[in-house]
C-alpha positions, 0 to 999 in steps of 0.5 A: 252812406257806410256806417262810420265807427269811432273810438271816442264815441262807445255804442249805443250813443246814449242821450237825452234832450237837455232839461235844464237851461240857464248856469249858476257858477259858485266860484272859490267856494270854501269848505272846511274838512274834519280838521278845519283846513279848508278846501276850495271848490267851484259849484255849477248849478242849473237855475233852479230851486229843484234839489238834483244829483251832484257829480264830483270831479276831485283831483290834484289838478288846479280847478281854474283850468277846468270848467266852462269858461276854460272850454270856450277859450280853448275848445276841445284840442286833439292830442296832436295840437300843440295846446292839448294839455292833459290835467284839463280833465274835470269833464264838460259841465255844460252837458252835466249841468243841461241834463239836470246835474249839479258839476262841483270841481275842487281840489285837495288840500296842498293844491292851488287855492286850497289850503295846506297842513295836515292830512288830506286822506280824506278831504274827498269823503268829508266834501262828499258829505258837506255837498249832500247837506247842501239844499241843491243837492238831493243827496245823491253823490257820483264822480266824474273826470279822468286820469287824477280825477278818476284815481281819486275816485277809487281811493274815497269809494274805499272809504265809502261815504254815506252819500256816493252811490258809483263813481266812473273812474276812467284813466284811473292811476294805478292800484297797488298804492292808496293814489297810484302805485309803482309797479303799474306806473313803472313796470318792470320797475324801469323808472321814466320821466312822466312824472318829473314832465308833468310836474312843471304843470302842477299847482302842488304847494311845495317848499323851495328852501334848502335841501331839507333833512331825511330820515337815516333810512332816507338818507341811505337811499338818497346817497345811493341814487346821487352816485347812481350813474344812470341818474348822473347822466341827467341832469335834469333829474340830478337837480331833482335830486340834489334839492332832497325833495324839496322840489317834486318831492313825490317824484323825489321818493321814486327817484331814490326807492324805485321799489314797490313797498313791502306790504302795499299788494296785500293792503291794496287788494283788500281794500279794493276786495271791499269797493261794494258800489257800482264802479265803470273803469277802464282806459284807452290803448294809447295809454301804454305810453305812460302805463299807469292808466291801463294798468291800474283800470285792470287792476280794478276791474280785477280785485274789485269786488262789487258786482256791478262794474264795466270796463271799457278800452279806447282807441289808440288816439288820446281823448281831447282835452279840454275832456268831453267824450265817453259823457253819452257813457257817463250820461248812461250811467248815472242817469241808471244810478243816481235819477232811476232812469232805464239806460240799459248800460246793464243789458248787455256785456260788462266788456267792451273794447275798441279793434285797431285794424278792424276799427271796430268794437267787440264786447266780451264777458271778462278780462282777459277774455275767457275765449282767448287762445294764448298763442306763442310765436317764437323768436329765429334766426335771421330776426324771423318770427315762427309759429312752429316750437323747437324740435329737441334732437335736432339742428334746433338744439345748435341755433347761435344767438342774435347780438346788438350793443347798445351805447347811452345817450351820453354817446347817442341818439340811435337805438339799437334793436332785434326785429324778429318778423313773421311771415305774412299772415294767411289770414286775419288775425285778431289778437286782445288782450295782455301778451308776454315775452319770454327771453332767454338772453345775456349781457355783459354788465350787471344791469340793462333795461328790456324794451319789447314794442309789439307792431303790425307791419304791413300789407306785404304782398312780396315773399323773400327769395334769392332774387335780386329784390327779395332778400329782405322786407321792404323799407317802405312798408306800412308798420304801427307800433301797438304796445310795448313792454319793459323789464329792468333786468335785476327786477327779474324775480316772479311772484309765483302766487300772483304770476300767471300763464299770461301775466308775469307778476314781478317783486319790485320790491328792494330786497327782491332786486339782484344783479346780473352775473356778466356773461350768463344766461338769464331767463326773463318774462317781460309783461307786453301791455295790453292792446286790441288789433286785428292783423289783417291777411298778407300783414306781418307780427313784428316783436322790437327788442332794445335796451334804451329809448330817447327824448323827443325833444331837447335838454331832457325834454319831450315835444309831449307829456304823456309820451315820456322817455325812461332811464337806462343804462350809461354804460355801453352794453352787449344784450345776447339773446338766445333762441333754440330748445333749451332756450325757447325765447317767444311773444305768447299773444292774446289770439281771439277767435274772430267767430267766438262769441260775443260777436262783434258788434256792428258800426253805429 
């Protein structure tokens, strides 16, 4: 029988017999912060007296969805079942409690049954100290649970209770903001609607009065986004609006200051530079649907200091909820830090990534991977992709643009787009990693949004001719959507000290936002979100440029909530894009010898 790999299960499949029977279930017990508020939590034991580790699953997410019970109700759903629901993410407590842990799920103040009024800053440290003082705690503290569950992990290990010894904050929210930040839930600033989405699912206590006062400063901002005609365009996101942040009031702030604060990347990456603690990130490829996880997992493998840290990228296919994969990973982790046990999860290398194509996984040493080899295919007419440069001096220097015209949802549902496709590849190639886009392009209004999407087409045996037949690629043929990247056109301004080769760094703050002038030439670099894919001999490199995507749904909404939708231009607009030696428009992808080492690894 062949050797079967799969994305959810990370070799070497590690586990240990169960060591404990029998579930004690502590439920809506209350404890009470620095402050006196009092937070709700459920507390999963094994039945014993013997004092044992506690992992901690801590999010905005309401606890009487997660847990046991909730398990056998609704057993793990894949991503496609219409039951599948994200927040269901505090983690399989069976398996926890059975290899002798003790499971506490909770909930911060201003959510579901805990209680509201001041601060929450630090409601994860002070739990983390009530839960070491506890006698069936012996006084070894982790952290467990994805996405909500994971961000709060990064934000009390900045803090650094006493009692946490690591965390494992897979899917983690963004980096650059104390639970998150803007620039890596909307890059390119290009604002969507995760956010609004997930909302209707939440158990946040919020206000649903009047439409309150704002501040001068907040006032201004609210009456710029009222007349925004790209909000005007949805009213869903109108009514949000209207209400001054009485409702959705996180998404509120985004809606009426869609920049990145002044300050927050020097404070961000400070705080993370003092993260000492073992620390295990990372997150799945499917993530570049909602960004935020992906993008913040590499920012924390970046700027975190601490010299024992992982990072680990799924597959393409979101992991099923209720959560209980990656736990082998999770087993091997804590049973290294917190009960002293030889796992080996520090024997090998700190990177490990799952290929689409070759459905297989690799290892390396960093990331970006140092062997990467940035490779730049280059945008031609007829909507094909080179591997060749532009020859100056030459018919190079004379190559007209490539044009479509984009109307708004108010007009259409069809999006209109430039494919630029490769010949077929005269062997495998295996890309890994972030890629870039550098477009040369003009519009004729003052704004739009960039849209990239990254896709492997393919096989494709055929070669294109005169012939009856041949003169363009087959409409039938295989194509998967790998990443995509996005740009609203006025964020264009670079930060030069933080920009890289592979990497554009964009100011997203307000003062650094600036129109376009209609009709000129203006050079963009868009950020491709990263992926791993093997493109395999006889198969296509495929780079999509739009300006607008679609719900896939009805009345602004979506059949999934982690596939969002963005907001784009209402006006109809004609995108130019230019590609000749003065403007050498080009996808630079992340090519990874397949011979260079680490090599890759065999199927378990």
């Amino acid at each position: 029988m062949p050797a079967l790999s799969s994305p959810e299960h990370v070799p070497p499949g590690y586990d240990r017999a169960p060591s404990h029977s029998g579930l004690v279930a502590d439920r809506d017990v209350r404890v009470p912060m620095r402050d006196g508020v009092e937070l709700c939590v459920d507390v999963y034991r094994p039945e014993t007296d013997e004092p044992l580790p506690v992992l901690l699953a801590f999010a905005i997410y309401n606890k009487d969805i997660q847990g046991p019970e909730m398990a056998e109700a609704i057993p793990p759903q894949p991503a496609w079942s219409p039951l599948w629901s994200g927040p269901m993410e505090a983690g399989d407590t069976r398996l926890l409690t059975s290899r002798g842990y003790v499971h506490v799920i909770g909930m911060p103040r201003g959510v579901g049954k805990s209680g509201s009024g001041g601060s929450r800053e630090f409601d994860s440290y002070d739990l983390i100290e009530w839960i070491a003082e506890q006698p069936w705690c012996d006084g070894n503290v982790g952290m467990v649970g994805i996405s909500g569950f994971g961000a709060e992990q990064v934000h009390v290990a900045r803090q650094k209770p006493p009692h946490l010894k690591a965390v494992f904050p897979f899917d983690p929210r963004g980096a650059y903001g104390e639970l998150g930040g803007f620039r890596e839930e909307y890059p390119g600033g290009v604002v969507h609607l995760f956010r609004y989405l997930v909302g209707h699912f939440g158990t946040f206590h919020q206000d649903r009065g009047a439409p309150g006062e704002l501040t001068p400063e907040r006032e201004a901002f609210w009456r710029e986004a009222m007349a925004n005609p790209d909000y005007r365009i949805h009213p869903h996101l109108f009514n949000v609006l209207s209400m001054k942040g009485q409702h959705m009031p996180a998404y509120f702030s985004t809606l009426i200051d869609p920049f990145e604060a002044e300050g927050v990347l020097e404070r961000s990456e400070a705080s993370l530079a003092d993260i000492d603690i073992p620390v295990y990130t990372g997150s799945g490829w499917y993530a570049y649907t909602y960004k935020t996880h992906l993008q913040g997992a590499q920012s924390y493998w970046r700027h975190i200091a601490s010299q024992d840290k992982k990072l680990l990228f799924l597959g393409p296919a979101h992991l099923e909820r209720p959560f209980h994969g990656l736990h082998s990973e999770i087993l091997r982790w804590y049973d290294h830090w917190l009960k002293g046990l030889d796992t080996g999860v520090l024997d090998e290398p700190p990177v490990r990534y799952w290929v689409a194509g070759a459905n297989t996984w690799r290892t390396g040493t960093d990331w970006p991977l140092p062997e990467t080899v940035w490779t730049p295919f280059h945008l031609n007419s007829w909507e094909r992709l080179r591997p060749e440069p532009w020859v100056p001096g030459s018919v190079d220097d004379v190559v007209p643009p490539d044009s479509f015209v984009q109307m708004p949802l108010t007009h259409t549902r069809r999006v209109q787009s430039l494919r630029y496709v490769s010949e077929p590849l005269a062997e495998p190639m295996l890309i890994a990693g972030p890629a870039k886009v550098r477009l040369f392009a003009a519009i004729d209004q003052a704004d739009t949004v960039w849209m990239v999407s990254l896709k492997d087409i393919g096989p494709d045996p055929h070669v294109m001719t005169v012939r009856e037949g041949e003169r363009e690629l087959h409409p039938d043929l295989p194509e998967r959507e790998l990443t995509r990247g996005w740009l609203r056109a006025s964020n264009r301004a670079l930060d030069p000290e933080r920009s890289t080769e592979w990497k554009p760094f964009h100011r997203l703050t307000r003062a650094a936002a600036e129109p376009v002038t209609p009709g000129e030439v203006v050079e963009y670099e868009i950020e491709v979100l990263a992926t791993a894919n093997l493109f395999e001999k006889g198969h296509r490199i495929c780079v999509e440029i739009s300006s607008m995507d679609t719900p896939t749904g009805v009345a602004g909404a979506t059949n999934a909530e982690y596939v969002p939708y963005h907001v784009t231009s209402s006006r109809t607009t004609l995108h130019t894009v230019f590609h000749d030696t003065a403007h050498p428009s080009a996808v630079l992808l992340p090519v990874v010898p397949l011979d260079a080492a680490p090599a890759r690894e065999e199927a378990r």
